[in-house]
C-alpha positions in Angstrom: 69.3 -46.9 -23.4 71.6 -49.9 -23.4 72.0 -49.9 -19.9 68.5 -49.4 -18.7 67.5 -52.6 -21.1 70.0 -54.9 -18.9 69.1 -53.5 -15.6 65.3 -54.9 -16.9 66.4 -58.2 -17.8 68.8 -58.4 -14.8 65.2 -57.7 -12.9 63.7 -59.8 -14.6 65.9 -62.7 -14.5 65.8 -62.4 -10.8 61.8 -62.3 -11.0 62.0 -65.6 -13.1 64.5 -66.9 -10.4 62.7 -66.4 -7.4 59.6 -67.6 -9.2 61.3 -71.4 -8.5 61.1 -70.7 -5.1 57.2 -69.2 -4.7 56.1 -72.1 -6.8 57.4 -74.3 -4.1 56.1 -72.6 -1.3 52.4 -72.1 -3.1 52.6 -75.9 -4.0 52.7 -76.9 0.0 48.8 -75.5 -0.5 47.8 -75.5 -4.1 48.2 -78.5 -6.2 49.4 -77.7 -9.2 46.9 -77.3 -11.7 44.4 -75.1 -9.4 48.1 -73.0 -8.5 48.4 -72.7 -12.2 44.9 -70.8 -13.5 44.6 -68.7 -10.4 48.5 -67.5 -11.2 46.8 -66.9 -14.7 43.6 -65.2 -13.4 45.6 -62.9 -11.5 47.8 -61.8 -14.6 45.2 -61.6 -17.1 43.2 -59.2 -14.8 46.2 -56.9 -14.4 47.8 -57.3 -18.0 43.8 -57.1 -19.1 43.3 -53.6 -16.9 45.9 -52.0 -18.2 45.7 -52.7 -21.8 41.9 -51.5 -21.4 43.0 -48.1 -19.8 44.9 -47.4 -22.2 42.6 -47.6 -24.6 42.1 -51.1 -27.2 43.9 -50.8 -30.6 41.3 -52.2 -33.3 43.0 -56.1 -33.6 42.0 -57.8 -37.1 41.3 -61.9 -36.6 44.4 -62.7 -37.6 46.2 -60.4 -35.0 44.1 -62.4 -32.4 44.8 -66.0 -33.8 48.5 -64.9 -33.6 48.3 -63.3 -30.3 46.0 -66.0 -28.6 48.3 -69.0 -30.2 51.0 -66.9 -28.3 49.2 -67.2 -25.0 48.5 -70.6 -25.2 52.4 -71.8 -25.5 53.6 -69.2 -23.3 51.0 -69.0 -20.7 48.7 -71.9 -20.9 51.5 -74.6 -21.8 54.5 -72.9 -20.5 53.0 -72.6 -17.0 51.2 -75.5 -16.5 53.8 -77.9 -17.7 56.6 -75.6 -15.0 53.9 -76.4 -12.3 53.5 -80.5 -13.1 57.5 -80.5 -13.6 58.2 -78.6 -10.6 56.3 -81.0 -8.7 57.9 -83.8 -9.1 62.0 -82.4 -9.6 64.4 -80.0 -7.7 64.5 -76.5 -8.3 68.1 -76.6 -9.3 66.7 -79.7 -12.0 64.2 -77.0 -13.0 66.3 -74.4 -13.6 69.2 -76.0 -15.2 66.7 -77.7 -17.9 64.8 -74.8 -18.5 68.2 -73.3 -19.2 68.1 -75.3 -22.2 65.4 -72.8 -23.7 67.9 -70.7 -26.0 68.8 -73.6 -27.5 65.3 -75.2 -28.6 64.6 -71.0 -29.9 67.7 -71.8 -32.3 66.5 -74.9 -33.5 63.1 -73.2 -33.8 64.3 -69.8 -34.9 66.7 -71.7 -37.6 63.8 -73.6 -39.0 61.7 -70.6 -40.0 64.3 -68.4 -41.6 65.3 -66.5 -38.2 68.7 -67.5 -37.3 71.8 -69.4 -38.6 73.0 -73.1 -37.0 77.1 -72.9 -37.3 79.2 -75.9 -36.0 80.0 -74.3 -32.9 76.5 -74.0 -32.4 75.9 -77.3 -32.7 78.8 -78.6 -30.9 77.4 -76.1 -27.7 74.7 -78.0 -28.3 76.4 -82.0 -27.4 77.9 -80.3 -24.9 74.4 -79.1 -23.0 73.1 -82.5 -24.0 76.2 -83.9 -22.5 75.3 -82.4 -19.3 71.7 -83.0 -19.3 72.9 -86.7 -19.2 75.0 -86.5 -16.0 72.2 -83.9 -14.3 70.4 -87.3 -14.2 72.6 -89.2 -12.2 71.8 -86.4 -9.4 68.5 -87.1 -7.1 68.0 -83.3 -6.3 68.7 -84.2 -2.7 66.2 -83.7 0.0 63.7 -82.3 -3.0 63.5 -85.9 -4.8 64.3 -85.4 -8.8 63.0 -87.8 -10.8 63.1 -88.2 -14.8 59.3 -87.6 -15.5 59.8 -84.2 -14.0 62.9 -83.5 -15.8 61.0 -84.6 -18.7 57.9 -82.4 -17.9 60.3 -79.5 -17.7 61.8 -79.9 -20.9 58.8 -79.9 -22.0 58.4 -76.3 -20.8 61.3 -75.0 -21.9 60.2 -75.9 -25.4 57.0 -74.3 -24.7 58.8 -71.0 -23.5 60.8 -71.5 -26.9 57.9 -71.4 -29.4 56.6 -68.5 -27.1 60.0 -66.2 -28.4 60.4 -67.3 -31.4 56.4 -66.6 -32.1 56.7 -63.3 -30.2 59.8 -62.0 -31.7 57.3 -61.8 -34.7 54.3 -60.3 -33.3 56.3 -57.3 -30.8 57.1 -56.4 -34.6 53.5 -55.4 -35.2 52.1 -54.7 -32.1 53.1 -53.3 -28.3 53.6 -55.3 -25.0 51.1 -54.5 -23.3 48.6 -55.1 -26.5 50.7 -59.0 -27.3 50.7 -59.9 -23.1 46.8 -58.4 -22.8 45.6 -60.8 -25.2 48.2 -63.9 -24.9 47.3 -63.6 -21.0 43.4 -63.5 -21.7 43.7 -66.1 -24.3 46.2 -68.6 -22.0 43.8 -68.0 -18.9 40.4 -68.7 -20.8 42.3 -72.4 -21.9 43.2 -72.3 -18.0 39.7 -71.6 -16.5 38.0 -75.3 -16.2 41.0 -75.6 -13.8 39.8 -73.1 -11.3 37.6 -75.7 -10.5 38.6 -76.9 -7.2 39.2 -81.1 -6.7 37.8 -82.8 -3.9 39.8 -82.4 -0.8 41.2 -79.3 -1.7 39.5 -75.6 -0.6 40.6 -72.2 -1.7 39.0 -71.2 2.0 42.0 -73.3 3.6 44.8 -72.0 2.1 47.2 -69.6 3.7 48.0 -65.9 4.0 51.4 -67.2 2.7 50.1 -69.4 0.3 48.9 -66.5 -1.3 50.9 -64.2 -1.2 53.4 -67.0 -3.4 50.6 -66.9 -5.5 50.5 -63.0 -6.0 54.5 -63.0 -6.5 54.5 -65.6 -9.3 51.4 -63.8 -11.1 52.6 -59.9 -10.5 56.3 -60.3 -10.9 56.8 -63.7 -12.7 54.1 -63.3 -14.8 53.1 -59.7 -15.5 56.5 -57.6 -14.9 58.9 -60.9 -16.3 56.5 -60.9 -19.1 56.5 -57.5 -20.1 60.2 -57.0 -19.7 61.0 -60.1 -22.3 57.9 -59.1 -24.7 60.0 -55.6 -24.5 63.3 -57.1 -24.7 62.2 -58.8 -28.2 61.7 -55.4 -29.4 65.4 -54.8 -29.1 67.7 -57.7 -29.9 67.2 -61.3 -31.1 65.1 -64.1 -29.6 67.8 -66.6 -29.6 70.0 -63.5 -27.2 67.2 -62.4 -25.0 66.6 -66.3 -24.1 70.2 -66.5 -23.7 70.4 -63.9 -20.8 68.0 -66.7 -18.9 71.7 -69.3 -18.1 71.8 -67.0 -15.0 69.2 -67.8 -14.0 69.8 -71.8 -13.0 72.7 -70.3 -10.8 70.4 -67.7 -8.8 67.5 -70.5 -8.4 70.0 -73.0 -7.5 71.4 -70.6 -4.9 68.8 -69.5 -3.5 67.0 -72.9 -2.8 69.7 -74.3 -0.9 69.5 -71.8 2.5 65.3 -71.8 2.1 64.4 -74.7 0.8 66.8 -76.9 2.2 68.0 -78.4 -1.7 71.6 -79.8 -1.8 74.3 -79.4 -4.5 75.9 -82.8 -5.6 79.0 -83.9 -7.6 76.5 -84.5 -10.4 74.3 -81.6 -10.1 77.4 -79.5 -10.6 79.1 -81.2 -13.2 76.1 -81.7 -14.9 74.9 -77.9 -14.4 78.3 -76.7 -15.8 77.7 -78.3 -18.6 75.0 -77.5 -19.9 75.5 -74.0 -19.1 78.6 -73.9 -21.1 76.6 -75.4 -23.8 74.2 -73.0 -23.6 76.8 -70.5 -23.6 78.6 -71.9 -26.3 75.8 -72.2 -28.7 74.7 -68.4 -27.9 78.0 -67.6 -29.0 78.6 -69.7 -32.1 
């Protein structure tokens, strides 16, 4: 049992990883927001056909206030936000400050009664911030960093946060493919006015690999990642599911250097060891 749950959140870590690298490809065709609700649309059909195959549970309103609130930080907020950060900051920035996650679901998670804040926690904590600082002297090298996406990203991460610590709640009462049906549904309805395309930009135009980035990010980022962490939830703690995602930054960091042509500075490894020790730290205090 044990080892089949860390085979899925090795996959899925990996999904979430390569998801850095899609994004950037799909965003040489789609701007952002337009990238964003038709990632959504695809999910939410899949996620949506499923769940109505196998049959809808009765849901009372509460159950869909909880679910929908669910989709709109983890979907809506979550996704957009990662595609307005993304486009203006390195994937290693990305990654490394979306690493940062575990740490906002302990804040979050200790505020509501979930977890415990110790004084090695907090002191993983200075040391993350510590590195957040010196990621900042890094300019992502040819993929221009800059603080408002940094900024945008944390932004993210917090959204991705109030996603566990809200779903570590709800997988309690419901199954994954019931809390992603809805939270997908409800994130891409708050999505849709974006399908909208702007003026100088055409669906028509874009590529055969411009969508197929788009399919990636919504079947394995979105739908498979999601599914797997929703599940995860159901087995250990928010704070240690969201902890597993440090490996990430190093697999997206990796991986953008041979195809996307990203460098690794002084900075950007100080800075990324940093906070991943922090991150570390603060999972284990």
């Amino acid at each position: 049992m044990k080892l089949r749950l860390y085979a899925l959140i090795g996959a899925m870590v990996m999904f979430f990883s390569l998801n850095y690298i899609f994004a950037r490809f799909a965003m040489r065709e789609f701007p952002p927001m337009q990238l964003t609700a038709v990632r959504a649309a695809v999910a939410a059909a899949i996620v949506g056909a499923l769940w109505l195959g196998r049959g809808r549970p009765g849901l009372s309103r509460g159950d869909l206030f909880s679910l929908s609130l669910l989709g709109i930080f983890g979907i809506t907020l979550n996704q957009l936000l990662f595609a307005l950060g993304l486009q203006r900051t390195s994937v290693a920035h990305a990654a490394l400050l979306s690493a940062l996650a575990p740490i906002m679901v302990l804040l979050i998670a200790a505020s509501v009664g979930q977890e415990r804040i110790t004084i090695r926690k907090l002191g993983g904590m200075a040391i993350a911030v510590a590195g957040v600082v010196i990621l900042q002297r890094d300019t992502g090298g040819r993929t221009v960093a800059t603080l408002a996406g940094d900024a945008i990203i944390l932004l993210s991460a917090l959204a991705i946060a109030l996603y566990s610590v809200l779903g570590k709640r709800v997988t309690e009462r419901h199954d994954i493919v019931t809390v992603n049906a809805v939270s997908f549904l409800a994130g891409f309805i708050a999505l849709a006015p974006l399908l909208l395309p702007p003026r100088g930009f055409s669906y028509a135009a874009v590529s055969r690999a411009g969508w197929l980035s788009v399919l990636y990010m919504a079947v394995f980022a979105s739908v498979l990642g999601y599914l797997i962490f929703c599940y995860a939830l159901t087995r250990m703690s928010a704070s240690r599911v969201a902890a597993y995602m440090y490996l990430q930054p190093l697999l997206a960091t990796i991986l953008a250097v041979p195809m996307l042509g990203e460098s690794v500075t002084g900075s950007l490894a100080g800075g990324g060891v940093l906070v991943l020790l922090g991150v570390y730290v603060t999972e284990r205090g």
